[in-house]
C-alpha positions as CSV (number, residue, x, y, z in Angstrom):
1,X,58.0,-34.3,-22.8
2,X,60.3,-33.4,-19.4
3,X,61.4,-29.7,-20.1
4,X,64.9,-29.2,-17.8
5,X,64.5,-25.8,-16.1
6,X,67.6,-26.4,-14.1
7,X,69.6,-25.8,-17.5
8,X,71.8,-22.5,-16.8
9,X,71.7,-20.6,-19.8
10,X,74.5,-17.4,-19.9
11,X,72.2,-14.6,-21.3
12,X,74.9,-12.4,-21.6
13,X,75.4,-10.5,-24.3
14,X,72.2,-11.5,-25.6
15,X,71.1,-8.0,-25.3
16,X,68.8,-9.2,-22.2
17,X,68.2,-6.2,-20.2
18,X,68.5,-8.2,-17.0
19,X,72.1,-9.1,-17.9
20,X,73.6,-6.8,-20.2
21,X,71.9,-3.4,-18.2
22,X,73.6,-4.0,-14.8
23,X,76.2,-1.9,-15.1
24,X,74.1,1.0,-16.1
25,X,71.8,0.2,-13.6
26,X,73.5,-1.1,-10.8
27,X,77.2,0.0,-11.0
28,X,78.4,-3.6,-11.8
29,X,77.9,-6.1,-14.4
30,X,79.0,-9.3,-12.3
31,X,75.6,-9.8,-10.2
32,X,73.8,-12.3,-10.1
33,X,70.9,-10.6,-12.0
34,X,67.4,-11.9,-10.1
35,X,65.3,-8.5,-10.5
36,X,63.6,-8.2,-14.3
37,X,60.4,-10.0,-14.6
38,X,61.4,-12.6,-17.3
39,X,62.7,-15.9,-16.7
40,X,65.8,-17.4,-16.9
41,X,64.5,-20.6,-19.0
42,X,64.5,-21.7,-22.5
43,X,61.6,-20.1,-24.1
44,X,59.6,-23.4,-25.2
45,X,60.5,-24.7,-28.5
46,X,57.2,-25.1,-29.7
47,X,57.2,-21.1,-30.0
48,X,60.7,-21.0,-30.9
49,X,59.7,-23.5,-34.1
50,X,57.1,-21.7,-35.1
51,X,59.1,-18.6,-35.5
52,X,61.7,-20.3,-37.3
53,X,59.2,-21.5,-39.8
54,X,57.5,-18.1,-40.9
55,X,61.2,-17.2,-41.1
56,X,62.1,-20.0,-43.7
57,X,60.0,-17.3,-46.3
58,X,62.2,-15.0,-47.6
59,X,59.4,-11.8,-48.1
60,X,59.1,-10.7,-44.1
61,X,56.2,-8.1,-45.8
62,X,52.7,-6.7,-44.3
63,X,50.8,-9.1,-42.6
64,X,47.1,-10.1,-41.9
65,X,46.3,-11.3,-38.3
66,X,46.3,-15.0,-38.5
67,X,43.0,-16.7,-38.4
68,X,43.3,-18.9,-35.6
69,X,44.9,-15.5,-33.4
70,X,41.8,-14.7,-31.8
71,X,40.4,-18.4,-31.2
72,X,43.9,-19.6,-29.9
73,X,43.2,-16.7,-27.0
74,X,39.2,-17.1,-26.7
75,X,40.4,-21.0,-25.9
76,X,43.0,-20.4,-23.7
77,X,41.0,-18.1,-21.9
78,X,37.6,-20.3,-21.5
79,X,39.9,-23.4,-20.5
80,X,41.7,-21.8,-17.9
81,X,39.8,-19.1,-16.0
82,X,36.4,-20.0,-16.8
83,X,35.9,-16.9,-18.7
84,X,34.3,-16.6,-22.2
85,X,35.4,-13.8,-24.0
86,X,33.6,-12.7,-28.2
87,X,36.1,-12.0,-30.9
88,X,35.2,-8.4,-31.1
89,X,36.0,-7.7,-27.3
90,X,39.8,-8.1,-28.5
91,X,42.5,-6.1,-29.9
92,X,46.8,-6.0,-30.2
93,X,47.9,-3.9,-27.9
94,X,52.0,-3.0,-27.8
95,X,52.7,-3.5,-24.5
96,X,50.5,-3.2,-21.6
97,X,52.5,-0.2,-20.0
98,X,52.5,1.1,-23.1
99,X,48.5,0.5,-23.4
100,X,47.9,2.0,-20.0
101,X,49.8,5.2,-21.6
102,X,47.2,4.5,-24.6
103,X,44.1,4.4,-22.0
104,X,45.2,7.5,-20.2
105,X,45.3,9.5,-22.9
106,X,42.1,8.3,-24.2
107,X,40.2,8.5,-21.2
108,X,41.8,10.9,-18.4
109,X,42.1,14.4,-18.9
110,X,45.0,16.8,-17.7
111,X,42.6,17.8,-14.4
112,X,41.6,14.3,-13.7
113,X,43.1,11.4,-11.2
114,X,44.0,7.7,-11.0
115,X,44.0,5.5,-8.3
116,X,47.1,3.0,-7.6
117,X,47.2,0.9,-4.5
118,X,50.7,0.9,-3.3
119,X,53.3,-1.0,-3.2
120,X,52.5,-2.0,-6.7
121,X,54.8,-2.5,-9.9
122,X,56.0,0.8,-10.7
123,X,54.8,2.1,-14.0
124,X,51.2,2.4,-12.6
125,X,52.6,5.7,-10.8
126,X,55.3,6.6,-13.2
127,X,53.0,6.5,-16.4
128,X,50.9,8.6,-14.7
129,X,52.7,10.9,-14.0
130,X,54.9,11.0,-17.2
131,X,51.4,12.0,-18.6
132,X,50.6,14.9,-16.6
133,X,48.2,13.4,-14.8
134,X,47.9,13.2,-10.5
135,X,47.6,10.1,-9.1
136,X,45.8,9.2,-6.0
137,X,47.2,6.7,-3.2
138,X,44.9,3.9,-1.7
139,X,47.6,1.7,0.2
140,X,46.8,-2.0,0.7
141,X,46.4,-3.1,4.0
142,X,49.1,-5.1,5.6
143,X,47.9,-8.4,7.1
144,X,50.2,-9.9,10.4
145,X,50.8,-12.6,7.9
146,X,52.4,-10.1,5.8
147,X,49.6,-10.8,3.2
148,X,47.6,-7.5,2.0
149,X,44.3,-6.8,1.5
150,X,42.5,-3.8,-0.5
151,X,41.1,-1.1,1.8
152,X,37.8,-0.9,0.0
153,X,36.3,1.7,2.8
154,X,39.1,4.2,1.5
155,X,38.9,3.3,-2.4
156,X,35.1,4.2,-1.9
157,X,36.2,8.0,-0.4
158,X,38.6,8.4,-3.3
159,X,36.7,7.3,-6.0
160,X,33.8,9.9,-5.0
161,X,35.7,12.8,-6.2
162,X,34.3,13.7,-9.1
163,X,38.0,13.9,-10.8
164,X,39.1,10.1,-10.2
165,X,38.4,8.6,-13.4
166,X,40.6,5.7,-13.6
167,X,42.0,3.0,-11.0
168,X,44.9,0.8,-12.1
169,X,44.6,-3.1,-10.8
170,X,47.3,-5.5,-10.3
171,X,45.4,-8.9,-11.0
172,X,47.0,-10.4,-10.0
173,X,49.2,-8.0,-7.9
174,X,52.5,-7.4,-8.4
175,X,54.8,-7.6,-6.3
176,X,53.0,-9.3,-3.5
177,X,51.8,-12.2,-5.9
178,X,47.9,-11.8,-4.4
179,X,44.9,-13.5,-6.3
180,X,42.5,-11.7,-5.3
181,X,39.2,-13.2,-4.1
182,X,36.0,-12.8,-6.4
183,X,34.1,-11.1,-3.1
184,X,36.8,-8.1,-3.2
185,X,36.8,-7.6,-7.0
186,X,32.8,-7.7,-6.9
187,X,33.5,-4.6,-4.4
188,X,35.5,-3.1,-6.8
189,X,33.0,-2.9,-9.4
190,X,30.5,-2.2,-7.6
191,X,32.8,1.2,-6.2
192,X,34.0,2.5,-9.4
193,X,30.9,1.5,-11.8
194,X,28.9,3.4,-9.3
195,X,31.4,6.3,-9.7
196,X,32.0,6.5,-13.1
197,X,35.7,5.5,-12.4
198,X,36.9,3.4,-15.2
199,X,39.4,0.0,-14.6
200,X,42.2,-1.3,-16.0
201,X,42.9,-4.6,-15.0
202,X,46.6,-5.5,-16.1
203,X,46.4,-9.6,-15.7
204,X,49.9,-10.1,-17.3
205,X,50.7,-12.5,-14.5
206,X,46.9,-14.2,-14.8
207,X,48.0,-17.6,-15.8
208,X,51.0,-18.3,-13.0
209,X,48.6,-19.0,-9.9
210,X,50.0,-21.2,-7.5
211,X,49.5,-23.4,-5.3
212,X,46.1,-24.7,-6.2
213,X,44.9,-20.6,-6.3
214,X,43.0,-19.6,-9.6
215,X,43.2,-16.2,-11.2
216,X,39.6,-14.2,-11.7
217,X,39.4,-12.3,-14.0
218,X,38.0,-8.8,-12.9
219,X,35.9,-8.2,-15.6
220,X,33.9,-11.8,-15.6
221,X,32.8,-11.1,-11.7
222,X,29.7,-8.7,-12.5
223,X,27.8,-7.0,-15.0
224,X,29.6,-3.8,-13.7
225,X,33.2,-5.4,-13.6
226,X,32.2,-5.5,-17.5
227,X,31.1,-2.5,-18.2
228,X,33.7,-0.5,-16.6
229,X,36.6,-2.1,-17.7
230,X,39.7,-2.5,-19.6
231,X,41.6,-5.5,-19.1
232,X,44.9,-6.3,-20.5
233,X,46.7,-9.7,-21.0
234,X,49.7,-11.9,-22.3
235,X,51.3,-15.1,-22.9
236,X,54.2,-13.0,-22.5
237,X,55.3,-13.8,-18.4
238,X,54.3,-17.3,-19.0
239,X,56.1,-18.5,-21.8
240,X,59.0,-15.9,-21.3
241,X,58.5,-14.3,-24.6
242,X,58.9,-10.7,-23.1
243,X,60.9,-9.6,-26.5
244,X,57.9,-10.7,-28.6
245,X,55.6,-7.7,-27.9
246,X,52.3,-10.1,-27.4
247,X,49.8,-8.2,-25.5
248,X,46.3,-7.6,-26.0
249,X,43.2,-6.2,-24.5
250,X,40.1,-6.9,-23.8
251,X,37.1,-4.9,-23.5
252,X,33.4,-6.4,-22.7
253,X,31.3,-3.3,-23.3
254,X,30.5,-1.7,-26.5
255,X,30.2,1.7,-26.1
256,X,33.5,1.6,-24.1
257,X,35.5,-0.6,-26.8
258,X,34.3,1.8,-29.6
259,X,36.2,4.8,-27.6
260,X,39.0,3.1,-27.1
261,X,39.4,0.2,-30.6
262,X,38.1,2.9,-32.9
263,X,41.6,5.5,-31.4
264,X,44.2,2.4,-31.7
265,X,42.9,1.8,-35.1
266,X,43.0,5.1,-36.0
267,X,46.7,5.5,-34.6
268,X,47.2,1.9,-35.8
269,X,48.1,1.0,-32.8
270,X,46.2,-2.2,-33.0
271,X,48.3,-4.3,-35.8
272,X,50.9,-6.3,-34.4
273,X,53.9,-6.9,-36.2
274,X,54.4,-10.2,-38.1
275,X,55.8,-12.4,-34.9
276,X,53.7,-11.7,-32.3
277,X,50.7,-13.3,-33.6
278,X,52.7,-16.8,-34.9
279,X,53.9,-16.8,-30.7
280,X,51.1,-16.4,-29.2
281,X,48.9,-19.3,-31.2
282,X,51.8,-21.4,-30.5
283,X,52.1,-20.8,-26.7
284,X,48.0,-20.9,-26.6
285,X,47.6,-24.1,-28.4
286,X,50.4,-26.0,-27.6
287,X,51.7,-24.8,-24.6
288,X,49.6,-26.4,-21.6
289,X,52.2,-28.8,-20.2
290,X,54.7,-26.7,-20.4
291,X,53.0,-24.4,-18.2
292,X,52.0,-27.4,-15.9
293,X,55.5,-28.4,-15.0
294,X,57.4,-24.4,-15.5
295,X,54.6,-23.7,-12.6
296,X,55.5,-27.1,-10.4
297,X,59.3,-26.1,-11.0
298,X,58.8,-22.0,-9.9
299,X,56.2,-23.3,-6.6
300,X,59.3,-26.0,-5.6
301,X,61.2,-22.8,-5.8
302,X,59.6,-20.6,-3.7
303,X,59.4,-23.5,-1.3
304,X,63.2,-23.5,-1.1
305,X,63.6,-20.2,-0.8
306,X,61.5,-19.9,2.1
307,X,62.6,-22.7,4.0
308,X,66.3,-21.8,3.4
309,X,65.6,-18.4,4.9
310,X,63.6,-20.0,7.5
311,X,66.5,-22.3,8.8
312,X,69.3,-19.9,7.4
313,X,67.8,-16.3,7.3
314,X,65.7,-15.7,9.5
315,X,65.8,-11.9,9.1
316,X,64.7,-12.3,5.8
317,X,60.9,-13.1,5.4
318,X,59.8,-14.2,2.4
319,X,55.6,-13.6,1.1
320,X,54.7,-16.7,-0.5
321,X,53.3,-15.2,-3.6
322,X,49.6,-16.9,-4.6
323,X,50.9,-15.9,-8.3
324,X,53.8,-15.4,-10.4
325,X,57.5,-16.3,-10.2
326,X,58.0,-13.1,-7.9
327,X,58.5,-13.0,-4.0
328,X,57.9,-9.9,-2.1
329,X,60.9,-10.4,-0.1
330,X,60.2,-8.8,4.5
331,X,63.8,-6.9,5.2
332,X,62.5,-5.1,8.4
333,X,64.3,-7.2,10.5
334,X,67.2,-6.3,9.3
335,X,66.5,-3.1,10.3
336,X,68.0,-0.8,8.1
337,X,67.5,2.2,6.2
338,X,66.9,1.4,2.3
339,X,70.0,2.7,1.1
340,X,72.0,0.6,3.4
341,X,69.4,-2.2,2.1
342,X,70.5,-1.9,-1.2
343,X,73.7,-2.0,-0.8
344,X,73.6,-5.2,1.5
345,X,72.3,-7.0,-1.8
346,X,74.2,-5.7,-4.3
347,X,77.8,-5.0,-2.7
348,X,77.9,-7.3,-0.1
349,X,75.9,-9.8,-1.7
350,X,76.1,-9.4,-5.3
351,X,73.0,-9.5,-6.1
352,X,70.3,-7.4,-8.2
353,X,67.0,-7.6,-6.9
354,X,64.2,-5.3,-7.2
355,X,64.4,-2.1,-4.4
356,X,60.9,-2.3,-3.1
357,X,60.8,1.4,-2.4
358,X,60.4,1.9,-6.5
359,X,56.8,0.6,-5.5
360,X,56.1,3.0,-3.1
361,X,56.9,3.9,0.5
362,X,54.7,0.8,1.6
363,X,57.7,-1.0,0.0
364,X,60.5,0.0,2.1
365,X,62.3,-2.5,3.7
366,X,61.5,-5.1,1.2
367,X,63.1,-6.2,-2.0
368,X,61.8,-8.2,-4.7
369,X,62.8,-11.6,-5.7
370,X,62.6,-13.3,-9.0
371,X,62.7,-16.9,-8.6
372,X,61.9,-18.2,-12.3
373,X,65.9,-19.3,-12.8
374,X,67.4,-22.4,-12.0
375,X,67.8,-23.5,-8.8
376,X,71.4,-23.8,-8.0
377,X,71.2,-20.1,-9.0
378,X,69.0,-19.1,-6.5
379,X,70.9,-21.1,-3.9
380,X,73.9,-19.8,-4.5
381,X,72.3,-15.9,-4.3
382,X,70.6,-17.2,-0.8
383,X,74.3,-18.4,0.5
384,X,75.8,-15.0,-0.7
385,X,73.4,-13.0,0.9
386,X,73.7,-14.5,4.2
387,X,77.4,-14.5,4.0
388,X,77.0,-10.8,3.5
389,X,74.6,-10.4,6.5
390,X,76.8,-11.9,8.7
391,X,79.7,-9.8,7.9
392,X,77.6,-6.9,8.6
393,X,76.3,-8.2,12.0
């Protein structure tokens, strides 16, 4: 089957936060909305089907965790990254945010400190903090590519304090798109097993890779990345079922998975509701070529976007993410302050993107892109915000 991805579909009114929230956040309703992380495509109707089946029953009662829930992820999982995960290492999780709230309060005490690596998607700070709890800054390492590396000598330093216990990863990071490489996640392990410094390694955006990259999981690269570690997952980002609450860890060690399984079962915090299950056996087991051409679709985007700015916009540098449907989008040149920034995109441009200060300081100067919508949308955002530039130079 061809799925059309160039099909503009008015999410208006649909209660979409990326549409119906830009007023409230933005001051204007009329942009072109390119900053939530969900895409602008049809969820598949493979998952869409089987939704509307379970809902041909009238009784919408207390459910039992389908039996092929766990197998449809273990598969999934094994085919794609090479990674062979048991039964028991999983769990339903609402959310991932919300389950690094869960892990903090489980595992970090008011006294204690996490590690983020900045810039990085924003709740890793802001949950954090929410909770009481001080977080600790290990800023990645601009490359003159503009890639970024992890500075591992510093990450060492912080987690030797004795109150770091917990660093957040990004794997694969958002919002630069890196995959990192097995050799730097080995390091990781090897720092924060060695320190008693637990992970959590949020790989929401693990099956977008692009480009011929391929995700690692962290917790498949040692015996320590194993026993240290918390990772969380979704079909969620892929299949653009952000609505359908479809996350779920997964946690190797035993003694670490009884802490944390035995507290989500006792808060039940572990059942999902009746949907999430039926979406993400669907996306698991029948989703694969959907993926395949969703993923050719987003890399011939980025490829546009980066040679229009190229031969249009050359103030604008665009990262070619490694992952994902965002672009970490260079402003410097530009040079202005970020408040000017912003409102270059979204007044003069009418545009909502992503202010890349929210990920940290490291982020000024840059704004983030989502590029998972049709194409003649993002073509028509590119021509507005270089009409906008030149009316400012």
């Amino acid at each position: 089957m061809k799925y059309d991805f160039d099909e503009i579909i008015d999410r208006r009114g649909s209660g979409a936060l990326k549409t119906d929230a830009l007023a409230e956040r933005y001051g204007n309703p009329d942009l072109i909305p390119l900053w939530v992380a969900d895409m602008d495509f049809a969820t598949p109707s493979f998952i869409i089907d089987a939704l509307r089946e379970r809902l041909n029953h009238p009784v919408l009662g207390y459910t039992v965790e389908p039996s092929d829930y766990r197998p449809a992820i273990i598969d999934w999982i094994r085919t794609l990254h090479g990674w062979s995960i048991q039964p028991e290492w999983l769990a339903y999780i609402p959310g991932i945010v919300k389950g690094i709230g869960m892990v903090i309060n489980r595992f970090v005490e008011p006294d204690e400190k996490i590690i983020i690596q900045t810039p990085v998607y924003h709740p890793f700070r802001l949950v954090p903090e929410g909770n009481h709890r001080q977080v600790v800054n290990n800023p990645l390492i601009e490359r003159a590519d503009g890639g970024y590396d992890m500075d591992l000598v510093h990450l060492e330093s912080l987690a030797a304090d004795p109150a770091v216990r917990l660093l957040i990863l990004a794997n694969p990071h958002n919002p630069a798109g890196i995959v990192w490489s097995r050799e730097t996640l080995r390091r990781v392990a090897e720092i924060c097993a060695a320190n008693g410094v637990l992970v959590i390694s949020d790989e929401i955006h693990s099956d977008m890779a692009l480009f011929g990259n391929r995700h690692i999981p962290f917790a498949s690269v040692s015996p320590e990345a194993a026993s240290c570690s918390i990772t969380f997952g979704a079909p969620s980002k892929t299949f653009n079922i952000a609505g359908v609450v479809s996350s779920y860890a997964i946690v190797p060690d035993p003694q670490l998975r009884e802490q944390f399984y035995s507290w989500l079962t006792a808060n039940e915090l572990s059942d999902p509701d009746i949907f999430a299950p039926i979406a993400t056996v669907a996306a698991y087991r029948k989703g694969a070529e959907w993926r395949r051409q969703m993923l050719a679709y987003v890399e011939g985007n980025i490829e546009f976007v980066i040679e229009w700015c190229r031969e249009n916009l050359p103030q604008v540098r665009p990262l070619r993410p490694e992952a994902s449907f965002l672009v970490w989008l260079d402003c410097r040149s530009l040079v202005l302050p970020q408040n000017e920034l912003i409102e270059l995109f979204v007044e003069g441009a009418r545009l909502a993107l992503n202010d890349g200060a929210m990920f940290g300081k490291e982020g000024e100067g840059f704004m983030r892109l989502n590029v998972g919508c049709p194409r003649a949308v993002l073509e028509k955002a590119l021509i507005s915000l270089k009409s906008a530039i030149d009316t400012r130079l």
